[in-house]
Each structure stands twice: as structure tokens, then as C-alpha cells.
C-alpha positions in Angstrom: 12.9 4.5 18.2 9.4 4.0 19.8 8.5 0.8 22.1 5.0 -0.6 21.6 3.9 1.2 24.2 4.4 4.8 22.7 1.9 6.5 21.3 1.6 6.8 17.6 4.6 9.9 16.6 2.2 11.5 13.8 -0.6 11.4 15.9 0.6 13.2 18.7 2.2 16.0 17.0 -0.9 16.7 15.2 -2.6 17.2 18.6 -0.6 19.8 19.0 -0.2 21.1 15.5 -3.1 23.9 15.6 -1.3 25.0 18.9 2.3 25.3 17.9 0.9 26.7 14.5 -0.6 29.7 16.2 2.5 30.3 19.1 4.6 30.5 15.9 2.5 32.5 14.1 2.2 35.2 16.6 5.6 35.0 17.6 6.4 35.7 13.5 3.3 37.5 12.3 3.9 35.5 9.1 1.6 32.4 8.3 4.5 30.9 6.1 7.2 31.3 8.4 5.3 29.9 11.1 4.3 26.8 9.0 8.3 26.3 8.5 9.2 26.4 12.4 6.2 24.0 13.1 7.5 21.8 10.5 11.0 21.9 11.2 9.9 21.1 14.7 8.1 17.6 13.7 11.6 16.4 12.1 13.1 17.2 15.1 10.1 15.4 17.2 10.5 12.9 14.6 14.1 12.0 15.4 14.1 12.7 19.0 13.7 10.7 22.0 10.4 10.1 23.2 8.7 12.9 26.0 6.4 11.8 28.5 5.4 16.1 28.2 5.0 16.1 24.5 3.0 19.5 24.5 5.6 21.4 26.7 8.8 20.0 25.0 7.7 21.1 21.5 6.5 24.5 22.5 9.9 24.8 24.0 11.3 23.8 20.1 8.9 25.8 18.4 9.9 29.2 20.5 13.1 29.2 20.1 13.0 28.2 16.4 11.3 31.2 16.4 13.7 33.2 18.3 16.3 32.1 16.2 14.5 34.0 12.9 13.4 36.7 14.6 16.6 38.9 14.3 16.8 38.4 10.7 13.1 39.0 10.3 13.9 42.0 12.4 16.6 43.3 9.5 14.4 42.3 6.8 11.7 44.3 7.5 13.6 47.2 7.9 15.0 47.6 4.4 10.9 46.3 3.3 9.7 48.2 0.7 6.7 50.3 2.2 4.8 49.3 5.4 5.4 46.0 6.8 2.6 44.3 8.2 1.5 40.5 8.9 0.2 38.2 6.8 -3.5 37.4 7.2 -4.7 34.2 8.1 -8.9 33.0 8.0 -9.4 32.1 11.4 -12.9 30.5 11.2 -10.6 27.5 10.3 -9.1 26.7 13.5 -5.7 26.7 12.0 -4.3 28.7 14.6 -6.1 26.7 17.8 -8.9 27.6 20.0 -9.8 31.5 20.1 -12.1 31.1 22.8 -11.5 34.2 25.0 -11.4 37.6 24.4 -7.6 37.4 25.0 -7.5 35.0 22.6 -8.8 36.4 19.7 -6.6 40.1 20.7 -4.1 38.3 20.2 -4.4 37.5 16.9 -5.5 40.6 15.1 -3.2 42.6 12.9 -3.7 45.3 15.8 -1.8 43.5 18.3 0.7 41.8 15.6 1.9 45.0 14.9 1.7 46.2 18.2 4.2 43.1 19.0 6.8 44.2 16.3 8.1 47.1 18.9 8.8 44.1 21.6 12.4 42.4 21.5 12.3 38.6 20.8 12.5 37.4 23.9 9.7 39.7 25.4 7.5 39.2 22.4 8.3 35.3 23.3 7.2 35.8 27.6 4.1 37.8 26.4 2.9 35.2 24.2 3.1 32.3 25.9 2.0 34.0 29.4 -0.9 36.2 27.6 -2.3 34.1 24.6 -1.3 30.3 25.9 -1.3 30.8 29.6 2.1 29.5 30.7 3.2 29.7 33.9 6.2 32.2 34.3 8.0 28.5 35.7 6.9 26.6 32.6 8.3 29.8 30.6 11.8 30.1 31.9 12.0 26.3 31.0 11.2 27.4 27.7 13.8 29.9 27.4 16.5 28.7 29.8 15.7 32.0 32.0 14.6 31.9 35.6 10.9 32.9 36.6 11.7 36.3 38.4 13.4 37.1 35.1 10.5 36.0 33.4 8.3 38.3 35.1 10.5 41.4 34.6 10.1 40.7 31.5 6.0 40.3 30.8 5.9 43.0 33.2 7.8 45.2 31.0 6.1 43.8 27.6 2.4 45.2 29.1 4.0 48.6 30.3 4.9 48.9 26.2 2.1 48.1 24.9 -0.1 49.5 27.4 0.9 53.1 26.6 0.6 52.8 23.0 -2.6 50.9 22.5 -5.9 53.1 21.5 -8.0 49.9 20.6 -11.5 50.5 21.0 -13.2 47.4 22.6 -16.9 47.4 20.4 -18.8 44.4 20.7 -19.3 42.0 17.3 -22.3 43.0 16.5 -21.3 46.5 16.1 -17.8 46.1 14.6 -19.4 43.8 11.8 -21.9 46.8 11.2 -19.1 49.7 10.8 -17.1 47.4 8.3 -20.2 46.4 6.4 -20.9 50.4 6.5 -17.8 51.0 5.3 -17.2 48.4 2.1 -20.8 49.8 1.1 -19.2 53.7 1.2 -15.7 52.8 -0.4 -17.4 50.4 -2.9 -19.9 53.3 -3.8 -17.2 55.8 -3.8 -19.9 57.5 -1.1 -17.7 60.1 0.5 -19.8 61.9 2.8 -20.3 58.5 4.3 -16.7 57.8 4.5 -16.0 61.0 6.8 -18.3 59.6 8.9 -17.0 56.6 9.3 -13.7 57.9 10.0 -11.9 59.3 13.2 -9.9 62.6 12.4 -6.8 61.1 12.9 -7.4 57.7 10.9 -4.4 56.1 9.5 -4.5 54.0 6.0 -1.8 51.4 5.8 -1.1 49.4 2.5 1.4 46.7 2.7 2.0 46.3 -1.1 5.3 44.4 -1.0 6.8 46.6 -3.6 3.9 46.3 -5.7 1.2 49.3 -7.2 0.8 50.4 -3.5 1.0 53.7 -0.9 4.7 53.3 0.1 3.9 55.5 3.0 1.3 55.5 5.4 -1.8 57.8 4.9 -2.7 59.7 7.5 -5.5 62.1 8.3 -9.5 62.2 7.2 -9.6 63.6 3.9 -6.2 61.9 2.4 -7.7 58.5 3.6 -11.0 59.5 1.9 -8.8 60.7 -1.7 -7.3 57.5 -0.9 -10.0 55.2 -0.9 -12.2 56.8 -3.3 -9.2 57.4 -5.8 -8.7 53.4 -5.6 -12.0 52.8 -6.8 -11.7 54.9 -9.6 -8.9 52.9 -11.2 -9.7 51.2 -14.0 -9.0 47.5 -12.8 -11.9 47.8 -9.6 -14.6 47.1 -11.7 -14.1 43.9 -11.9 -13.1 43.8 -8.6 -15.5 41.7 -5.9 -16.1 42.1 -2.5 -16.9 40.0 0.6 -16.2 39.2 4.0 -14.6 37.3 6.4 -13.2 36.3 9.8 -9.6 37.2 9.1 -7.2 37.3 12.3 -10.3 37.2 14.7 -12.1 39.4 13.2 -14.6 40.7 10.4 -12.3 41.9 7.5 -12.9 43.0 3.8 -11.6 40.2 0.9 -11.2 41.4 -2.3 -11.4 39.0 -5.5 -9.8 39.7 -9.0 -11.8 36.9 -10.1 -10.6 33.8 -8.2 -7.6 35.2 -7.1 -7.5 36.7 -3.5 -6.4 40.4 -4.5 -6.5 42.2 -1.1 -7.4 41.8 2.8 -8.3 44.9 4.2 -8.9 45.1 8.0 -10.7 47.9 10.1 -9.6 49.0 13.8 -12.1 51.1 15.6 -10.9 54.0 18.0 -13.4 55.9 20.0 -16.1 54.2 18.2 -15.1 55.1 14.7 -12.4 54.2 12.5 -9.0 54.8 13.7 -6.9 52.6 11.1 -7.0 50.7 8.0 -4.9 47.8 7.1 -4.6 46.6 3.6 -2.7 43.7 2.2 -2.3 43.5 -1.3 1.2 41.7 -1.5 0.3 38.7 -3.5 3.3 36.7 -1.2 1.6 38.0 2.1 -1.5 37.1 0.6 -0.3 33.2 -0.7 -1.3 31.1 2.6 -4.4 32.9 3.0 -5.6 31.9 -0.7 -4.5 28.5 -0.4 -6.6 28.0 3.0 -9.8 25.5 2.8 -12.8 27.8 3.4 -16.3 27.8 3.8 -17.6 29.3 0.0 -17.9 32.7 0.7 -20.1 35.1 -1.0 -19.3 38.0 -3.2 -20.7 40.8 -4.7 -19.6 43.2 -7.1 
């Protein structure tokens, strides 16, 4: 129970909350999920004895709540139906804490989240906290009851994976905003020529569909993405179909509106200056906290 002299329970933990929110969330690459851990980790706050280190014992709670589904996320995702990918969360919210730095925001977009799926839990876990949050590798053995050289080994041998498989190409704002505006004008016009200019030779379409009306295998390859994309926008149901954008994982992203409802999140990741993959989400669960966000109005056109 708290003295009079301990700060306010609630109020501390929502200091933290956009923090622990966005540890979980890239530990899980699912908004829900993380929004479980962080709120199984208040009861637990709730009923615990009171930290003078509030910050480091829950991110210590948080991790390893994440840990703990990890494995069965792991086995889910293999039997998923079609391409797994992470849920998409609006970032111009703050929900998932500051995203001040370059590393900051990385870390966030579907890119890297899916980059992150070939880690094991517990180097996913050191990667994070060392690469997005800045831990020390002493404050992260704490964390995991591992010691620091261990620690090391272990972010050192996180980078060395993803380093050999990451093609991102690093283009400013201004220009990424301007190939994604170029290309919801081409797919949206069902301009092809403009599309295989957009589009690296090797581009990649992903669809995670959930099961739904969705490619159950990735696209690859210039003119099946093209087929793809313009086939989509052929079906009957697209015209009445709206289009905007958004800050989505860190960066400018495609929305698409049946209506009210949130129908699709498509994200674009440039490679050698032109588009190397596309990432849609059209699983109305991977879709749900998204939708239910607090946004600024954003506007659409058809």
C-alpha cells in the first residue's frame, strides 16, 4: 500500500505508458498484443511494492511479458493464412512515445518489424531496448537476468542478421512522400506505364489478408505487381473505395476507406530509389486498433 509520500500509482504509470506501449509493440509487431502486456503490467504495478526506479522495473515487466508470448506468437504465425505482417499503428499520435531520431522512427516501420521476425526472442528483446530505447547492455541484463558480455554477444549478433539482409533505401521525407503520392495517383488511375516506373525490377507485393479476399502468396517481380495492382482496381467494390494518407509506422503510407470503415493500409519501401516492396493490410483484425485510434480528420479523395 502507498504512504503519503508516494507518488500518485496511476499517474506514474501513465508517464510511462507511451514508452512501454511502443517497447511492447516492437517487441510483438501487434498493436493489440502490445496493449495487453502494458496492461497486464499496470495490475501488476498496481499490486506491487512501490519502486524508487519506476521506469526501469516496469520495462523489466513489460519485456519479459513479452517474451513469454513470443514463442506462441512464433507458432501462430506459422500456420497464418498467407503473409504475416504487423499491425499498423498512426504514429502522428504519439502512442508509441517520442520518434525523435532517425533510429527511432526505423524502428518502427513495417520494414524493420518484419526484419525483426527472423531474430529469436531474446535477441529481438537486446536489439530493442539497446537500438530503439538506448539501454545500457548493464541496465539490459537486469532486464533479462543475463550478464552484460552476454548481452553484447547478443546485439552484436542481432546487427550481423539484419545487416546482411537489409536493402532499405535511406530517401529523405520529402522525396519518399512524393514517390507514394506518385504512386496512389498511378494505382488509383490504373496508369500502368507509370507504375513500371515506379517500380524496381525485383519489387515484391505483400498482402496480409488474414484469410480474407487476399494474395495468399507474395507477388514478386515488375509486371505481376503491375497485373496486381491494376487488376485490384478493376474490381467492382474500388469504386467506392477512397484514398488518403498518413503517417502510419513512421512513415507516409496509403489508407484506404470503404466509407468510414478503414479497409486497407498499404505501405511503400524504397530500394535504390524506387520501389522495392509493397505492404498491404487488409485484415479487418490487423486493421481494428488502427481504426479505433483518435486522429487528426484526414482527407480523402476518391
Amino acid at each position: 500500500m502507498d504512504s503519503p509520500e508516494t507518488p500518485d500509482r496511476a499517474s506514474v504509470f501513465e508517464e510511462h505508458r507511451p514508452r512501454l506501449f511502443g517497447l511492447a509493440y516492437r517487441l510483438l509487431g501487434s498493436a493489440m498484443d502490445a496493449q495487453d502486456a502494458v496492461q497486464s503490467a499496470y495490475l501488476r504495478w498496481h499490486d506491487a511494492d512501490w519502486v524508487e526506479t519506476p521506469g526501469a522495473w516496469l520495462s523489466k515487466v513489460v519485456t519479459n511479458l513479452c517474451l513469454n508470448q513470443l514463442t506462441s506468437a512464433r507458432a501462430r504465425r506459422d500456420t497464418y493464412p498467407g503473409p504475416w505482417l504487423p499491425e499498423p499503428v498512426f504514429t502522428e499520435t504519439g502512442v508509441l512515445g517520442p520518434l525523435e531520431t532517425v533510429e527511432q522512427r526505423e524502428s518502427v516501420s513495417m520494414a524493420f518489424l518484419v526484419l525483426l521476425e527472423r531474430l529469436t526472442p531474446t535477441e529481438r528483446a537486446v536489439f530493442v531496448l539497446r537500438a530503439a530505447f538506448g539501454h545500457s547492455h548493464a541496465e539490459i541484463a537486469d532486464i533479462l537476468d543475463i550478464d552484460a558480455a552476454h548481452s553484447r554477444q547478443l546485439y552484436h549478433r542481432a546487427q550481423a542478421h539484419l545487416a546482411s539482409r537489409r536493402k532499405r533505401f535511406a530517401a529523405d521525407d520529402s522525396r519518399h512522400r512524393r514517390i507514394v503520392t506518385e504512386f496512389l495517383d498511378a494505382a488509383t488511375s490504373g496508369n500502368a506505364a507509370k507504375l513500371h516506373l515506379l517500380l524496381a525490377d525485383d519489387v515484391t507485393a505483400w498482402t496480409d489478408g488474414g484469410g480474407a479476399t487476399a494474395a495468399r502468396r507474395p507477388i514478386l517481380g515488375r509486371e505481376r505487381v503491375v497485373r496486381y495492382l491494376i487488376g485490384v482496381g478493376r474490381r467492382p467494390e474500388s469504386s467506392r473505395i477512397t484514398f488518403a494518407t498518413a503517417m502510419v509506422n513512421g512513415e507516409l503510407s496509403v489508407l484506404a476507406f470503404d466509407g468510414d470503415r478503414l479497409s486497407a493500409v498499404v505501405t511503400i519501401e524504397l530500394t535504390d530509389s524506387r520501389i522495392g516492396t509493397v505492404r498491404m493490410i487488409v485484415a479487418e483484425a490487423k486493421l481494428a486498433f488502427a481504426a479505433a485510434a483518435q486522429v487528426p480528420d484526414i482527407p480523402t479523395s476518391a
